[in-house]
N, C-alpha and C positions, 0 to 999 in steps of 0.2 A: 148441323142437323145430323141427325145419327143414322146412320146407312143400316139396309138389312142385308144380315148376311146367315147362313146356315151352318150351324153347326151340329154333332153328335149328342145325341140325348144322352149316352153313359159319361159325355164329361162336365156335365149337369151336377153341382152339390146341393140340395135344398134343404135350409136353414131346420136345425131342430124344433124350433116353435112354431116354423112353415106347416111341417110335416102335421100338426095336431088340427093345424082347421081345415083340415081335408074334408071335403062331402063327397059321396059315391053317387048319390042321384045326379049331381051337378054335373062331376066327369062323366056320368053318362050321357048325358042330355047334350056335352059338350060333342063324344064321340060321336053322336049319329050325327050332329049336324057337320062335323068335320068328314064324315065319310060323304056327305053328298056335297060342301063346298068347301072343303080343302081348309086350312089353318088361312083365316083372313085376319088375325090381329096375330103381330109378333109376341114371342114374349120380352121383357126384360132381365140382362143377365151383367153380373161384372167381373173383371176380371181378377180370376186367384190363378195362387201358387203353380196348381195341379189341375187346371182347368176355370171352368165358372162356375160363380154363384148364384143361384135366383135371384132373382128383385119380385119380379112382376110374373103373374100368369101359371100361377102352380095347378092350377083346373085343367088349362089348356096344356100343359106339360105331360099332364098326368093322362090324358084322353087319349095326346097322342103315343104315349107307351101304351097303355089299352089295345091301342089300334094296331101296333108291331112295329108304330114309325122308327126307325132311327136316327130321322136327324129332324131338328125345328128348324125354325125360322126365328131369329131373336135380333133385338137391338141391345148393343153392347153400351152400358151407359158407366160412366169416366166419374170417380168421386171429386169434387168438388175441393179447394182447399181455401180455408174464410180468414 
């Protein structure tokens, strides 16, 4: 089961074709609900080079740099080998 753990939003890479379905209503709508209850769903992130990658949660990433956070709350998820 994948533990949470906190890490710094500037060692966050989010993927080039992440970056284009961005909505600004959404991270807004995100922001205010996060400034009255706090980031309740982690995001998902995995592990590079030079830090991490996105998976999951570019809204909530995105709100809480809106917000001045510096660090999230994320689940670190492990690629799979088939």
């Amino acid at each position: 089961m994948p533990v949470k753990f906190s890490l710094p939003i500037a060692d966050i890479q989010v993927p080039g074709k992440r970056k284009k379905t961005l909505e600004p209503d959404k991270v807004s709508a995100l922001a205010e609900d996060m400034l009255e209850n706090g980031q309740t769903t982690p995001i998902s992130v995995r592990s590079a080079k030079d830090g991490y990658v996105l998976i999951e949660g570019y809204h909530r990433l995105e709100a809480l740099r809106a917000l001045g956070e510096k660090t999230v709350v994320a689940f670190e998820v492990r690629a799979r080998l088939h």
